[in-house]
N, C-alpha and C positions, 0 to 999 in steps of 0.2 A: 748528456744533452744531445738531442737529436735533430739536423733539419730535413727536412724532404722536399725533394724538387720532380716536378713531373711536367711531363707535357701535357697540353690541355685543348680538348676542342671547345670548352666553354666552361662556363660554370658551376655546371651539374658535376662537373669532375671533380670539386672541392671532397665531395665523397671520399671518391679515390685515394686522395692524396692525404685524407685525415687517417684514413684506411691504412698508409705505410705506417704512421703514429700511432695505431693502439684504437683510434675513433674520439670523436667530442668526449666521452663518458672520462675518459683521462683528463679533464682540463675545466670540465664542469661538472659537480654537484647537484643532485636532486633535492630541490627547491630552492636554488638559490636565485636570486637577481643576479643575472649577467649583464655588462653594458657592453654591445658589439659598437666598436667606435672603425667607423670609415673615417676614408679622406674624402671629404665634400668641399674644396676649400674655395670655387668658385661655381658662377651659372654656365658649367659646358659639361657637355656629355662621355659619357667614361670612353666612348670611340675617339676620343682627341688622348685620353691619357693623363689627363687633369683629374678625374674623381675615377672612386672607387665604380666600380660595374652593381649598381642596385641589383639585380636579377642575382651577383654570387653574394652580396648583403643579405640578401634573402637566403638562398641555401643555406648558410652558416646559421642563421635562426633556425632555419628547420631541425638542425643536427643539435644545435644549442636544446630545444623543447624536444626533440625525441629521447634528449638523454636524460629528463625531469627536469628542468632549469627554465625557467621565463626571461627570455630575451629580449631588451630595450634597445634597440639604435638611437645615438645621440651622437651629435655634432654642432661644432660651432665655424663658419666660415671666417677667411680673413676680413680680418676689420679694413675699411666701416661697410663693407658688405652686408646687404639685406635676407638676413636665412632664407626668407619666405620665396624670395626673389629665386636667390642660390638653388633651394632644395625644385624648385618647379622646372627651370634648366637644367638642369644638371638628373635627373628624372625621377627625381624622388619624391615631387609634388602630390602624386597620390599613394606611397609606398603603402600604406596602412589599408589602406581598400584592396590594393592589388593584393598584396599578402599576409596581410591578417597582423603586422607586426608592428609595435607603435614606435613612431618617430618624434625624437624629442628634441627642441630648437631651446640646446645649450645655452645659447643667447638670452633665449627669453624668460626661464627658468631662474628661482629665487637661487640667488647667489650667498656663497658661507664661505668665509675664507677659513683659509686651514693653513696649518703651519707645514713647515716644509723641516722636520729633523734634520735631515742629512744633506739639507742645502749647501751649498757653495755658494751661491749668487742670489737667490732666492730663498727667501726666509719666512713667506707666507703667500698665498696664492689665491686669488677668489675664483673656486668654480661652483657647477652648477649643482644645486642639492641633489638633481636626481642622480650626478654620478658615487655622488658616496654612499646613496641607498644601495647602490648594487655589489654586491662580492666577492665579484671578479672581473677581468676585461681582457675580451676578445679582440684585436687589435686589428685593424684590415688593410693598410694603405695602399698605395700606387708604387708602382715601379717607374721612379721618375727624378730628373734633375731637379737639381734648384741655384737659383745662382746666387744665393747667398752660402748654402754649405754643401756644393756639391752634388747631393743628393737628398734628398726630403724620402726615408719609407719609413719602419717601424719606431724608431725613437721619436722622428719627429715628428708621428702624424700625433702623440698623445700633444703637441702644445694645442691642438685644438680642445683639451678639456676646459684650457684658459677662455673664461669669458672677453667677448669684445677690446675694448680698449687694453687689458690688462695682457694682452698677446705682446704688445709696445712694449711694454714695461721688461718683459721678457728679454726682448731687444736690447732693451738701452742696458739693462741689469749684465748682459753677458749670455747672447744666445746661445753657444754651444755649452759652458757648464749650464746654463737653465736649462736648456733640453734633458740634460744628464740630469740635473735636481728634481722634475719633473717625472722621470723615471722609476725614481728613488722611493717618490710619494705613492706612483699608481703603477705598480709593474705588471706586465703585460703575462694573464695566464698561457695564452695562445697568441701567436702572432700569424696571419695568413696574408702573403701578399698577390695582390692582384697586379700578376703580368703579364695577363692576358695583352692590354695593349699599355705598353710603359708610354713615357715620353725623354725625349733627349733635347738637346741643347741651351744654351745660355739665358734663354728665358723660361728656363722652367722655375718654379714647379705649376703655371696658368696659361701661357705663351709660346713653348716648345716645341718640339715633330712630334707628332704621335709613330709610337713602334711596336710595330706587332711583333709579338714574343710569344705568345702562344702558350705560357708556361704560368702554374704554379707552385707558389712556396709558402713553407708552412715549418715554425718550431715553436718549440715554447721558453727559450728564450732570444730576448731580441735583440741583442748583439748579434749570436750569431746569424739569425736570421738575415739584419742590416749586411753583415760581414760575406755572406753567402751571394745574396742580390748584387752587394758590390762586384764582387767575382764575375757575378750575369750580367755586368755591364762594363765588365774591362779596364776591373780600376781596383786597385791595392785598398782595402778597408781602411786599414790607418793612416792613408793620405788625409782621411777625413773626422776631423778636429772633434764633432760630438761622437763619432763611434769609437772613434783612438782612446777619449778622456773616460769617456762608458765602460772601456775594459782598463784603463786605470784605476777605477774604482770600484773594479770587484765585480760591477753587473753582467759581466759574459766573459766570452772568449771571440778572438776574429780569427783563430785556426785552432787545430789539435781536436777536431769534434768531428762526429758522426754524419756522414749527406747518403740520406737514402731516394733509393731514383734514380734520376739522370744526373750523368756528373757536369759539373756545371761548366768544367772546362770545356764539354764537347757539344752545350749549349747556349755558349755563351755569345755576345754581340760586343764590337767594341762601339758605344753609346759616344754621341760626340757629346761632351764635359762644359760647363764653363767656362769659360779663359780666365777669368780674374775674380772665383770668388770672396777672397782675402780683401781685394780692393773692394769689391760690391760692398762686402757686410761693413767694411769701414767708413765707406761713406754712407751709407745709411745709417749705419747705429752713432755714428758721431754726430749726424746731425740731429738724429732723436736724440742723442742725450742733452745737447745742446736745447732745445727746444723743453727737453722735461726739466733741465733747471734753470732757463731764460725765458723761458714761458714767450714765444712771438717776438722772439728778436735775432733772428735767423740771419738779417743782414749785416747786424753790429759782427755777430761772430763771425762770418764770413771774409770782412773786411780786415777784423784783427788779427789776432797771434793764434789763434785757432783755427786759422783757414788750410785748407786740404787742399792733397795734389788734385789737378782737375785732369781724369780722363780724357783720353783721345775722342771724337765721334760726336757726336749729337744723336738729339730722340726724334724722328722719326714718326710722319703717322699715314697709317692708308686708309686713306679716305673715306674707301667704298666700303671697309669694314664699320667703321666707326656709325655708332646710333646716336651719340650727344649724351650718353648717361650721366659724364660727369663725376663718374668715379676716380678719374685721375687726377681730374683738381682738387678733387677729396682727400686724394692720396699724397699727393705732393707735401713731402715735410718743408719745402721753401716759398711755397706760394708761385712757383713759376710758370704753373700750368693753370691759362683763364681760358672760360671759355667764350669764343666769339660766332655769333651765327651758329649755334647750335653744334659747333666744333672745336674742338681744344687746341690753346695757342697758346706756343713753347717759348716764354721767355729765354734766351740760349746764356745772356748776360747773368743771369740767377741761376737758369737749371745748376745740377753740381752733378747730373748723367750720375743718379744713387738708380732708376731706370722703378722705383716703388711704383710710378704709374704705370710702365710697363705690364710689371706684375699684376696690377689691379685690375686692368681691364680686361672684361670681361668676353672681349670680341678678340683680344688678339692685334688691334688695330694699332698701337704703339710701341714699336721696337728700336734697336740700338741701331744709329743707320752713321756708317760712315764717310770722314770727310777726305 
């Protein structure tokens, strides 16, 4: 196993760097369906470091069809986000006109559930038919935080195969071994990460700095790929609980392999982290689970023997970013975000600071502000 890292003045260098591996022709088959899967996972533009760069989406189709192989792009945004919405911010609105290459909205596509053999946590999954038409999957994400596991690139960008709601379930079911089950199901033939511009800190992976990095990577397996990128952001791979469990079960290695290019210790950036992603995912995943088996009674459990420590801070909103979308009160598993005058208003006595509106918003306009 092999990963390669290079520096990059843009896109067009995906070439390049497919070029230290052998070329596409090693990864795809003539005549097969491929599904090249970016990270599109909200409405902002790949200069923030939230989505994949459409322009090296494109490249990788080209090299995908020069090798004989027809290439699909498919993605599904975080729930309850609007693809249509998503893909036209985020600049993918017209991809198929700009370059010939068709774009498929996971979401809206006839859903098949499938079992999951080698599940841990997940035992069946619903996605979209068009990704099991295809025969292989070219994997594309971001170089970027998240503040539920650290890091969101190559293992985690496949939960976007999961249609809509069924991303939750993902959640409550056990995020880091589903990510890993999820793996299991659709392993990644090629993985290429785009770090041209990553993103860093506690509200990643929609909210964060954006960071120019300049660089891409690329293996064909995604452990180490993950385990590599972690390295280009100044953090030990196995801190991080789905790529530690990903190489407990056989799907990679996060040392003892091959990096051709640049070594990544003498281009690497120390990325500012998280501070509490153990506490984020626990308050979020416990009050979904709570809600997936109490269905809207969020304040009984609150009150009783299942109430959670409450973090330091409150949520925070800036004003002048905010458009009234409304996605946060969408987003709120406790009901604590209403909106008033076309602006969101933070009940502080409910909120439980799990920061999902944070994450949801699509402006950036609600962050963790302390007291």
């Amino acid at each position: 196993m092999t990963v390669a890292v290079i520096r990059a003045e843009g896109p067009q260098d995906v070439a390049k760097l497919l070029g230290l591996l052998g070329g596409m022709e090693n990864y795809v088959k003539e005549g097969e369906r491929v599904l090249v899967k970016p990270n599109i996972c909200a409405a902002k533009s790949s200069s923030t470091g939230t989505v994949t760069d459409p322009e090296l989406v494109a490249e990788i189709c080209r090299l995908v069809r020069e090798a004989g192989a027809e290439p699909v792009v498919g993605e599904s945004p975080i729930h309850p986000f609007r693809s249509s919405r998503v893909f036209e911010r985020a600049g993918y609105g017209d991809f198929q006109r700009r370059y010939g290459f068709p774009l498929v909205d996971l979401d809206g596509a006839e859903a098949v559930t499938v079992r999951v053999p080698r599940g841990k946590v997940l035992r069946e999954v619903k996605v979209a038919k068009p990704v099991l038409e295809c025969q292989g999957i070219v994997n594309v994400p971001v170089l970027k935080t998240h503040l539920q596991t650290i890091v969101t690139l190559g293992l985690k960008n496949l939960k976007g195969l999961v249609q809509g709601e069924g991303k939750v379930g993902v959640h409550v079911k056990g995020l880091d071994d589903g990510i890993v089950d999820l793996n299991t199901l659709f392993p990644s033939r090629l993985v290429v990460v785009d770090a041209l511009v990553g993103m860093e800190g506690e509200l990643g992976p929609t909210n964060g700095r954006p960071v120019e990095m300049g660089l891409l990577v690329a293996g064909d397996n995604v452990v180490e790929v993950d385990a590599t990128c972690c390295r280009l952001m100044g953090l030990d791979p196995r801190r991080v609980p789905h790529i530690r469990k990903a190489e407990e079960r056989g799907l990679g290695r996060t040392m003892g392999f091959q990096i051709l290019g640049e070594d990544p210790e003498k281009v690497k950036r120390d990325f500012d982290l998280p501070d509490h992603p153990e506490l984020n995912k626990f308050m979020i995943t416990t009050i979904l689970l709570h809600l997936y088996h109490y269905a809207r009674r969020p304040l009984d459990f609150l009150m009783g023997r299942g109430r959670v420590p409450r973090p330091e801070g409150r949520v925070g909103l800036r004003a002048e970013l905010c458009d009234g979308c409304a996605v946060c009160a969408r987003a709120c598993p406790v009901g604590a975000v209403s909106m008033a005058e076309a602006r969101p208003s933070i009940d502080d006595s409910t909120c439980i600071l799990c920061f999902c509106c944070a994450e949801a918003c699509p402006r950036g306009a609600l962050y963790r502000a302390r007291v």
